[in-house]
TORNU-120423 format. One record per residue (C-alpha): x, y, z. Coordinates in pm, whole numbers, padded with zeros to 5 digits, always signed. Last residue first. Layout:
// TORNU-120423
XYZ...
***
This chain:
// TORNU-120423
-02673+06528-03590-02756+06778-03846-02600+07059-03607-02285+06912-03709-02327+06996-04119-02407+07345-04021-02080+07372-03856-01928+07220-04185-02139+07415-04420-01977+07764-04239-01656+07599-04252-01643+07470-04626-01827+07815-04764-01497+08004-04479-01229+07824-04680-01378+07950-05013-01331+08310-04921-01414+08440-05253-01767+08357-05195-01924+08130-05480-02253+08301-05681-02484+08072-05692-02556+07747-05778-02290+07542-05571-02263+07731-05285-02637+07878-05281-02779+07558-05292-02528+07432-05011-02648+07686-04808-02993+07615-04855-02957+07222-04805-02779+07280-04486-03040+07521-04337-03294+07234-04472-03081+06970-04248-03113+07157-03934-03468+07253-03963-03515+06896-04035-03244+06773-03760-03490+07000-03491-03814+06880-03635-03721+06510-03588-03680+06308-03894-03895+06074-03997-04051+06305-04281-04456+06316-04250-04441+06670-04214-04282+06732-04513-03930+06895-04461-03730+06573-04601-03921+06589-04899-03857+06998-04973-03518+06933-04901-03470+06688-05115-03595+06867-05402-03415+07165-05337-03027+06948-05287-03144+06784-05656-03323+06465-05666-03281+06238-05960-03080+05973-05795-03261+05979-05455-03112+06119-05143-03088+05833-04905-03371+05933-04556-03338+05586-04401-03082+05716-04101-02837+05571-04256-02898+05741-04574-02896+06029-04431-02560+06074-04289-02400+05950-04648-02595+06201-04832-02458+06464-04573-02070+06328-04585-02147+06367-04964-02219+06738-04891-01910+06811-04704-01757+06660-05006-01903+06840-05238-01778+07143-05050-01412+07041-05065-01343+06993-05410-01341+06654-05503-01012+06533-05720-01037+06198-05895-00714+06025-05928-00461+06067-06150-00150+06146-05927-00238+05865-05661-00284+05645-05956+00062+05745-06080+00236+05716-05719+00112+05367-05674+00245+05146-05962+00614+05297-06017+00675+05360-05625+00491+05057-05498+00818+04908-05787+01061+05114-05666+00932+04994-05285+00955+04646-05419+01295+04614-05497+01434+04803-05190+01272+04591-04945+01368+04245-05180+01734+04354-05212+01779+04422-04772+01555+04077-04750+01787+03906-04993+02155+04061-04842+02031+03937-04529+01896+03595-04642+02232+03511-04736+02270+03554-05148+02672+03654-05125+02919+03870-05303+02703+04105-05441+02755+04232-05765+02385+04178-06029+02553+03865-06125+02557+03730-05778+02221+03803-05676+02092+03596-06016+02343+03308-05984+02199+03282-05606+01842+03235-05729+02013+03010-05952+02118+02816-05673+01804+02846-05475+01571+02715-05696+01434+02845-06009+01289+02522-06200+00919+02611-06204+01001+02911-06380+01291+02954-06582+01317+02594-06655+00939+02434-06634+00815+02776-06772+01082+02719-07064+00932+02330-07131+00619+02437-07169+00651+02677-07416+00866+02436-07594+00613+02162-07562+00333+02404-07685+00530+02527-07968+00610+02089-08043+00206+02057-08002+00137+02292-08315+00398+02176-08515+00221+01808-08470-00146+01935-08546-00035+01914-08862-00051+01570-08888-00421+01640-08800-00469+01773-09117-00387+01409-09266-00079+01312-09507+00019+00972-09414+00278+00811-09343+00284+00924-08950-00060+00776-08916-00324+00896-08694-00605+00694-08568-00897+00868-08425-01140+00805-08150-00823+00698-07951-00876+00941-07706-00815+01228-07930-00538+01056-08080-00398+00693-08127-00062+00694-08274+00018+00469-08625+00260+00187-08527+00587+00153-08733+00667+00512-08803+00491+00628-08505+00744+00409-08283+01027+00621-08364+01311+00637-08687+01581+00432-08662+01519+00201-08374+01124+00138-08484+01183+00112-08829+01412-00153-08792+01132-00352-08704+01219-00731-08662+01557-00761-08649+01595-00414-08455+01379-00550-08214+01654-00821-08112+01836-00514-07934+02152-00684-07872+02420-00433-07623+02732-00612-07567+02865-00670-07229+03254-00774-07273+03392-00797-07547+03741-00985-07533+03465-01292-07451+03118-01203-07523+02856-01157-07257+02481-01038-07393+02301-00783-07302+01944-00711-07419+01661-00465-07518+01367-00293-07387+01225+00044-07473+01005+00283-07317+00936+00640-07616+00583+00622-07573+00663+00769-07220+00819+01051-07395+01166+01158-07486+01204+01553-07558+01491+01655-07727+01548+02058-07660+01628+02254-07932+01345+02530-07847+01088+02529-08167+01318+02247-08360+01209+02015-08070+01450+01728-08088+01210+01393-08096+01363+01125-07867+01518+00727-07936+01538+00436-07683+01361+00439-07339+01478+00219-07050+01489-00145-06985+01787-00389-06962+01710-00735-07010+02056-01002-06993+02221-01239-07080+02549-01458-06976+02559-01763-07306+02498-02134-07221+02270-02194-07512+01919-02174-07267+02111-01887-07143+02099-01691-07490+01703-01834-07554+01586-01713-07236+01761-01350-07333+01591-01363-07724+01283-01469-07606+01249-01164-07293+01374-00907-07561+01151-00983-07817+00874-00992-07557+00910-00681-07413+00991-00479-07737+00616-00582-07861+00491-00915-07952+00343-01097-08248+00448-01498-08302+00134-01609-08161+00250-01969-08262+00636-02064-08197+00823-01790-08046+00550-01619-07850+00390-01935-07730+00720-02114-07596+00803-01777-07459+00488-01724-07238+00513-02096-07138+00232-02041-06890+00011-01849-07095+00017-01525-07326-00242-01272-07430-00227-01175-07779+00008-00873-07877-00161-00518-07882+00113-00318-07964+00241-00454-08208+00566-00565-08417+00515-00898-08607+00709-01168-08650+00710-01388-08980+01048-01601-08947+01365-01451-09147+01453-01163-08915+01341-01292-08557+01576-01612-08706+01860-01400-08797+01850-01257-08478+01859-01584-08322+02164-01647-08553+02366-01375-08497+02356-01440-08128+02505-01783-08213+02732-01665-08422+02869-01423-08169+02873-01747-07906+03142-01937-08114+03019-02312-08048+02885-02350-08347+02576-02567-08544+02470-02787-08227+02390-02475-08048+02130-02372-08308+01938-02742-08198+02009-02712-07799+01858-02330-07812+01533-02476-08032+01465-02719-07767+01514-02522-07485+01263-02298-07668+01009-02601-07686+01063-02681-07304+00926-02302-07224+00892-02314-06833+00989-02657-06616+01268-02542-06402+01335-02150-06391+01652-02020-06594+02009-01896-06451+02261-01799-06676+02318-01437-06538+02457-01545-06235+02675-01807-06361+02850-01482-06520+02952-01343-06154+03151-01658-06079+03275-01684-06449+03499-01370-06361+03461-01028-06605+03706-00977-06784+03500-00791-07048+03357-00577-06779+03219-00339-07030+03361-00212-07347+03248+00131-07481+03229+00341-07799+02922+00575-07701+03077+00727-07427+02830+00970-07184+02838+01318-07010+02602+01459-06763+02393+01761-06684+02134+01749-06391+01811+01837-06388+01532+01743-06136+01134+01746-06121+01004+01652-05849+00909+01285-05668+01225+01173-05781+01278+00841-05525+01579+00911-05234+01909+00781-05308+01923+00841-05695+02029+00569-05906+02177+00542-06235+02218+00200-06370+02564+00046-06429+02483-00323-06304+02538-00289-05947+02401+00060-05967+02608+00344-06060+02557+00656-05794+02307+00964-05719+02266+01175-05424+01975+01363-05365+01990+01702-05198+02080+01886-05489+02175+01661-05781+02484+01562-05921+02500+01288-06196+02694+00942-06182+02992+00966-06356+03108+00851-06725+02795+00766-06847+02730+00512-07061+02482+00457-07306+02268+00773-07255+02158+00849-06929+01815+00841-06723+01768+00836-06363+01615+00555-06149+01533+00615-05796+01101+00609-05883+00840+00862-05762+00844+00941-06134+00892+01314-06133+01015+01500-06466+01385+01416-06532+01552+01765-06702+01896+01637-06854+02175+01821-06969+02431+01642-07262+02765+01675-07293+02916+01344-07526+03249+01177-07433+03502+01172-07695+03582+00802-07818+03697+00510-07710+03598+00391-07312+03755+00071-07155+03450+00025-06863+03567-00203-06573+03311-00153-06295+03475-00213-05952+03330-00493-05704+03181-00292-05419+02879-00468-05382+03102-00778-05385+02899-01091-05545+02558-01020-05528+02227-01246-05590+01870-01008-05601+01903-00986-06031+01680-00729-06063+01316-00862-06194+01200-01017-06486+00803-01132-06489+00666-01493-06672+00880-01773-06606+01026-01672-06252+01312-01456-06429+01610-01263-06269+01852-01099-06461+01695-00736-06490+01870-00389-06567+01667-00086-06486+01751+00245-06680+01985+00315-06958+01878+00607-07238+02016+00433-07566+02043+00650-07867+02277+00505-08070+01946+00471-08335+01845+00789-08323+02193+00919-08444+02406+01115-08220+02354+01455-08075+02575+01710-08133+02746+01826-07823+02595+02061-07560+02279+01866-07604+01936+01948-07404+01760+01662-07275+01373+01622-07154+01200+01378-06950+00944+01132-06932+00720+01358-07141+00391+01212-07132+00213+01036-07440+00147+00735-07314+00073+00394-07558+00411+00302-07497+00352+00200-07155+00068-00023-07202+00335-00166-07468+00603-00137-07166+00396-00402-06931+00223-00625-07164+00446-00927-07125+00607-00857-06812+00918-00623-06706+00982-00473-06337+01180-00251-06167+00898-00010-06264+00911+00247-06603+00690+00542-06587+00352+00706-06490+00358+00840-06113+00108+00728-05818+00149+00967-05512+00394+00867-05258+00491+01259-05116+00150+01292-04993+00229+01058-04652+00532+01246-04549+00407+01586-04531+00632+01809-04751+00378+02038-04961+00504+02291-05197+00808+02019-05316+01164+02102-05184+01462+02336-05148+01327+02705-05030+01423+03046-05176+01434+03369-05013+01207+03577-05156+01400+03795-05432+01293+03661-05785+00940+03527-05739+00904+03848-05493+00977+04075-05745+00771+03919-05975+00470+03950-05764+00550+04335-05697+00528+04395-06081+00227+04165-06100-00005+04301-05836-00150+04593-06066-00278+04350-06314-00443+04166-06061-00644+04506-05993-00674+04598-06408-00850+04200-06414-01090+04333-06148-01149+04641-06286-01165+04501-06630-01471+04264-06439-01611+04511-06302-01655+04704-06660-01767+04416-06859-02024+04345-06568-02196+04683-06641-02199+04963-06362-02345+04946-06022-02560+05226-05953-02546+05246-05594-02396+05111-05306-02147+04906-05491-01892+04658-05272-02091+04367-05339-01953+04367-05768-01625+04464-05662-01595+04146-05416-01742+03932-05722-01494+04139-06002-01205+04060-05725-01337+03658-05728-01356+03666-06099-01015+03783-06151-00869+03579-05892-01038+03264-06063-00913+03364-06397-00537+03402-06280-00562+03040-06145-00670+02870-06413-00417+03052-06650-00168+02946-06335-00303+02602-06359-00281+02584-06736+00091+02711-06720+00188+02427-06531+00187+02401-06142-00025+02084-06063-00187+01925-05807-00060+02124-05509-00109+02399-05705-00499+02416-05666-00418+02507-05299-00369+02872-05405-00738+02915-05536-00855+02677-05246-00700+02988-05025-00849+03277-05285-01175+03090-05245-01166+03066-04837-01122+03453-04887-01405+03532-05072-01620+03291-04852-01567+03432-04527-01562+03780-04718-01932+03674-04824-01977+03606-04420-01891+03903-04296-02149+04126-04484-02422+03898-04306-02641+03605-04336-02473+03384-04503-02530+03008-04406-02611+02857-04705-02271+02982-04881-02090+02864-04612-02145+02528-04660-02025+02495-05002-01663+02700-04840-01640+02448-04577-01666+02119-04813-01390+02280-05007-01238+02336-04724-01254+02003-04518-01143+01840-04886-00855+02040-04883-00735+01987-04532-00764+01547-04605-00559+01587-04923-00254+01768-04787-00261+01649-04459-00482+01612-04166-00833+01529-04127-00737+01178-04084-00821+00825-04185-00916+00988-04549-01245+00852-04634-01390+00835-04215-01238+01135-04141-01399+01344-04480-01723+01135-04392-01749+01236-04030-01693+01603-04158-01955+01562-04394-02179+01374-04096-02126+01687-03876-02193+01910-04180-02533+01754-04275-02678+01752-03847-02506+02180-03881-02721+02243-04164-03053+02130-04065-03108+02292-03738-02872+02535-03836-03180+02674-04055-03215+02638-04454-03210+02975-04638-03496+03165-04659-03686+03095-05052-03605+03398-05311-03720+03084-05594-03402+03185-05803-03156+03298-05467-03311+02925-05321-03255+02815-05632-02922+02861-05675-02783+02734-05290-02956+02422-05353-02743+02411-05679-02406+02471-05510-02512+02248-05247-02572+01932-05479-02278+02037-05675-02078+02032-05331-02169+01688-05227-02142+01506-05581-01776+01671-05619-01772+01503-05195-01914+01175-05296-01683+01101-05604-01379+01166-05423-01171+01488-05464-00853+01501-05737-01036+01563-06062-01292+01860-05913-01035+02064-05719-00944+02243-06087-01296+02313-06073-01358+02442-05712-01259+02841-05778-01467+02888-06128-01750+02707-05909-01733+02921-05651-01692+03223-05896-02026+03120-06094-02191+03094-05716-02088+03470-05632-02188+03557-05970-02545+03437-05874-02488+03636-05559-02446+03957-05687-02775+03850-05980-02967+03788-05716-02891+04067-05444-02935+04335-05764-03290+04176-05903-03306+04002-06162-03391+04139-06498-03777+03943-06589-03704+03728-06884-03718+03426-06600-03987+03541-06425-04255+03564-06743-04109+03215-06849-04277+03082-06480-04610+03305-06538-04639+03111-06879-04549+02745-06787
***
């Protein structure tokens, strides 16, 4: 145990501790790579990464071909055999983070670290197909920084200064490449579209609402805190509780799930709307969902414009885009809030939205035929159901108990706790079990405005679902039976009915009451507006505004022409402003030292490196033993150097400085 401490408080040696940071940058550079690779390749390249540590610890030789190539054939065979190709977004990244692991047992020359360097600044790059917030590009910024400190670091032939100081040389280098970067952010021609565009990547899993309602479905919802999207009023925004953002309406019901209603009339039938009121402005950023729905308040006027993607009213007044949102979008829109909705509309399309499944909830019939007994007027009767969520002991949860085959039965008569879903669901099945047109609409009620930046943002947790009901004169009347039981929950937001879960639900957090970690709430709404400006002014430049910008600054057009001519005289002012300083301020060698450098330089290649304490005498002196490896014709050679370069520097310097530099210079060739 003794002789093994001894090593490790023993300073390693220069090759180990170069490549140790070489292995801390790998694994700086493969984190963020970490949470989107399968289990067997993260397992894979740890298990190489720490091979490839002890054998620099131990000072073993690193493995043959004979081994290597047999494990990287089967890798390879793996990465085919996972993925079904080794094409594509996922596919290419595995094969190089797999590639780069490898490497690192196989160098063997100066070549092969840049192999490496350069495969990290790719997977460095590549990280962003993940994700492109402002952690990735902190991420990403302190993986160039280590990997220029790790190239600094081999680049050293001989005292190598401390690791604070290569790595502020490697942060000062990055630091140099900004100006330039940001002209290119600004004046590289723009493209429309995600980073990657292969067909097969676009389809990855996104959190949001389906075309589809359950019991359970927007409670597991709820319990998300990601932004679903973000609004920004021109106009005053209304109260919390007018604020309905429509999404997927539903009229079809097999007993348990509501889906769109699949019967239509006329797909062309017009929507009668009879507006009152001023419409409200309102601009909308939609974060991807890999859905077609898009998000309005109750109801717009006209469907939204977005680039590439266009948008019109469902059926049923939804918003839908023609191609899913797989990135983030904005468009601005304006909604009524005073509305009346097909209230002509013909009994033909109302039978639709009476329809119930045979043999499902007898006990709610039941309850439907008894209220409709007491009035025929179908307002009343809606009043009434409400009144009896109201008067009856419901509960409001989150974590209702799990329902059977007559899911409404159950809910209305003994579990009697449910979440938006299944308010919603009983009130609808009890409206057509009474002969009156319902239906489920889903979407998100409510928002939090961000006092840091304005914007409101609505959040996952924010998924709400609530009726429509056909009265006559009326039309489609919004019923949110919710309401009746937690008012709470429309006024104010779900945290002021149900506490929210936090740090992975180790700790529950109550809006009521007055814990620290309330106060963690400020703290988050910074970070949201932060956020929320890199996803506008950064992630959210696209060509248009790109063309705003060349406009404003007096040219009548942003073709690629007038960007290329911009972007070459941009960034030689900026080379200009970095380059011509350093060039300025850098170290000035007069021109005999650096005859005598090109000396040092000579030698050492030929085995004979000046040492650090040796002067030009003492050199000499060793290089003229007898015992030197140099031939006596370079020694004479060299020492007639050595002398003249004594006498340079030391003594008394000749006036004719030009003729020193030329009379070491012809010595310096006979040293060949």
């Amino acid at each position: 145990m003794r002789p093994f401490m001894r090593r490790i408080t023993q300073p390693l040696s220069r090759d180990k501790s170069d490549t140790l940071l070489l292995l801390a940058t790998c694994v700086l550079v493969l984190a963020p790579h970490a949470g989107h690779l399968p289990a067997w390749i993260v397992a894979a390249c740890s298990a190489i990464l720490l091979w490839r540590g002890w054998v620099t610890f131990r000072g073993h030789r690193m493995p043959s071909r004979n081994l290597l190539v047999p494990i990287a054939v089967l890798t390879m065979a793996a990465v085919y055999w996972h993925y079904k190709t080794i094409f594509g977004r996922e596919a290419g990244v595995a094969m190089l983070v797999l590639l780069l692991t490898f490497k690192l047992l196989e160098m063997h020359a100066r070549r092969d670290l840049f192999v490496v360097l350069f495969l990290g600044f790719f997977l460095v790059l590549a990280s962003f197909f993940y994700s492109q917030s402002i952690g990735a590009a902190l991420m990403t910024i302190a993986a160039t920084v280590a990997i220029l400190t790790t190239q600094l670091s081999f680049q050293y032939t001989g005292v190598v200064p401390p690791f604070a100081q290569r790595l502020r040389l490697g942060a000062f280098i990055l630091l140099l490449a900004a100006p330039l970067t940001l002209v290119l952010f600004l004046l590289f021609p723009r493209i429309q579209g995600p980073l990657w565009g292969m067909p097969v990547d676009a389809q990855s899993a996104r959190t949001g609402l389906s075309d589809n309602m359950s019991p359970g479905a927007i409670s597991r919802l709820a319990q998300s805190d990601d932004i679903a999207f973000r609004a920004k009023f021109v106009d005053p925004p209304p109260p919390k509780s007018r604020l309905y953002w429509r999404g997927p309406v539903l009229g079809s019901y097999n007993g348990r799930t509501w889906t769109p209603l699949q019967v239509r009339l006329k797909t062309n039938r017009p929507i009668v709307i009879k507006s009152h009121g001023t419409p409200l402005r309102y601009q909308v950023t939609l974060e991807p969902s890999n859905q077609r729905w898009l998000f309005a308040l109750e109801l717009p006027q006209t469907p939204p414009v977005l680039r590439d993607n266009a948008s019109a009213f469902g059926p049923n007044l939804e918003l839908l885009a023609s191609s899913p949102i797989n990135e983030r979008v904005r468009y601005d829109a304006a909604s009524v809030l005073d509305f009346e909705l097909q209230p002509q509309e013909s009994a033909t399309a109302l039978r639709l939205w009476l329809d119930l499944p045979q043999g499902f909830n007898p006990r709610t019939r039941e309850l439907a035929a008894t209220l409709r007994k007491r009035s025929s007027d179908n307002a009343e009767m809606v009043n009434a159901v409400l009144r009896f969520f109201r008067e009856e002991k419901f509960r409001y949860t989150l974590e209702p108990p799990v329902l059977g085959t007559h899911a409404v039965d159950e809910f209305l008569f003994d579990t009697r706790a449910g979440f938006c879903e299944h308010y919603s669901s009983a009130f609808v099945v009890l409206m057509r079990a009474m002969g009156i047109p319902a239906r489920v609409v889903t979407g998100y009620q409510g928002g939090e405005i961000n006092p840091a930046d304005g914007y409101m943002t609505i959040r996952q947790s924010d998924a709400h679902a609530w009726a429509e009901v056909w009265l006559a004169n009326r039309g489609w009347v919004r019923v949110d039976p919710t309401a009746a039981v937690s008012p709470a929950r429309i006024e104010m937001n779900l945290t002021s009915v149900i506490p929210r879960r936090t740090l992975g639900g180790l700790i529950t957090l109550d809006a009521g009451q007055n814990s620290w970690l309330a106060k963690w709430q400020a703290l988050r709404q910074n970070w949201d507006a932060v956020t929320n400006a890199w996803n506008q002014w950064v992630l959210n430049y696209t060509p248009d505004k790109q063309r705003s910008l060349i406009q404003s600054l007096g040219f009548d057009s942003a073709d690629w022409r007038t960007l290329t001519g911009l972007l070459a005289v941009a960034a030689s002012i900026v080379l200009a402003i970095v380059v011509l300083p350093l060039m300025w301020n850098r170290p000035q060698f007069d021109p005999v030292e650096a005859v005598y450098r090109t000396l040092c330089r000579r030698m050492a290649r030929l085995g004979c490196a000046r040492l650090a304490h040796e002067g030009p005498r003492a050199w000499r002196d060793r290089l003229s033993a007898s015992d030197s490896p140099l031939a006596p014709e370079r020694r004479a050679a060299v020492a007639r150097f050595l002398d003249s370069y004594e006498r340079a520097r030391y003594g008394t310097m000749s006036k004719d400085a030009s003729a020193v530099v030329s009379n070491l210079k012809s010595l310096l060739a006979e040293c060949r």
